[in-house]
C-alpha positions in Angstrom: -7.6 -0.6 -13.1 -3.8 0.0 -12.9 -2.2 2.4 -15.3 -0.2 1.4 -18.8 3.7 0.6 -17.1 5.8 3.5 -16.8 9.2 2.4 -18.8 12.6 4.7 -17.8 12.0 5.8 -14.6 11.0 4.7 -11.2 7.9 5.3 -9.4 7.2 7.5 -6.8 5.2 7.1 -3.2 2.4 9.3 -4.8 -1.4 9.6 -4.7 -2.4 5.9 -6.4 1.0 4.0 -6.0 1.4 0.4 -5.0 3.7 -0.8 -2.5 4.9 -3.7 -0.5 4.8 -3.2 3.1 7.7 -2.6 5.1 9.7 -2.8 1.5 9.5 -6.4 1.4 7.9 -8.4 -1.2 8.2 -11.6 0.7 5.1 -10.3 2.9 3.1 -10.4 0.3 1.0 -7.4 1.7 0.5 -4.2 -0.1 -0.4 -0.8 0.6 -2.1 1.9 -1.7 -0.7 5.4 -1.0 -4.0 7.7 -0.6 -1.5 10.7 -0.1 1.8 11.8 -1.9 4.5 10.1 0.8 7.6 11.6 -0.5 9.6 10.7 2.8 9.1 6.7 1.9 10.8 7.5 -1.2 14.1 7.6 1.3 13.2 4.0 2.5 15.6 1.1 1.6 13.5 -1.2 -0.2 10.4 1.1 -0.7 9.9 0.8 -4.3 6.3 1.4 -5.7 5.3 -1.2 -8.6 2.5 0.1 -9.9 -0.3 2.9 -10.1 -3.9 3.0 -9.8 -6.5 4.6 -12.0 -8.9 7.2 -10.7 -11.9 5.1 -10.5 -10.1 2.5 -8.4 -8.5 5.3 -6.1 -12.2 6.1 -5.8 -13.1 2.5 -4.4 -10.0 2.4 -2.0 -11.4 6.4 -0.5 -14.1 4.1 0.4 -12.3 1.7 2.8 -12.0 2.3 6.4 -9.9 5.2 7.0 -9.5 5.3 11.2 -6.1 4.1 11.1 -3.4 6.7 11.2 -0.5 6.6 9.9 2.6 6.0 12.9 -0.2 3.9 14.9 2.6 0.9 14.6 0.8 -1.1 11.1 4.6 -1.8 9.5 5.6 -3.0 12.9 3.0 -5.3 13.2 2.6 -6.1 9.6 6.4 -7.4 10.3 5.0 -9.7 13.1 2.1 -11.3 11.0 -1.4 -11.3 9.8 -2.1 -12.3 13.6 -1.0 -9.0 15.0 -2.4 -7.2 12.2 -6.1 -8.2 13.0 -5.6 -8.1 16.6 -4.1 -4.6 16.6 -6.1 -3.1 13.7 -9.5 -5.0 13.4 -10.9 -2.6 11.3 -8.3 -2.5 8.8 -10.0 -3.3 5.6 -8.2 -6.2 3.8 -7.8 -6.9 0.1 -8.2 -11.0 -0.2 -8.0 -11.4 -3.5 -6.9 -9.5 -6.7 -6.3 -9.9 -10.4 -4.3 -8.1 -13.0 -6.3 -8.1 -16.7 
């Protein structure tokens, strides 16, 4: 689940935090920090939105992990879901989602 909101201050790239890819919500694709990532907290536009409970960090440690990062995923994430699954097959994908 995703934590209560956090009201008077600003999240940070940490362990569990939500972001938009590349700092744009217009992709519509998001990424879960599994590390803290203080250096995107420099980025224009990179502004987590949300935080992630322990038992759902649990299910993400899960997902395929044989990307690292600097392999070029913003790049092509900028270029389409096309380039995305033709670059990074294994990537594991989040189709669907709700918030309760």
């Amino acid at each position: 689940g995703i934590d209560p909101p956090v009201t008077g201050q600003s999240l940070l790239n940490v362990r569990g935090s939500l972001n938009f890819a590349g700092g744009n919500s217009g992709t519509g694709q998001v990424y879960v920090n599994i590390n803290n990532n203080p250096h995107l907290d420099k980025e224009p536009g990179s502004l987590p939105f949300a935080m992630l409970d322990d038992k759902s960090m649990d299910i993400i440690s899960s997902v395929f992990d044989g990307y690292s990062a600097g392999m070029g995923q913003v790049k092509a994430v900028k270029q389409g879901a096309d380039e995305v699954k033709k670059l990074f097959p294994k990537m594991s994908r989040i189709e669907k989602c709700w918030i309760v």
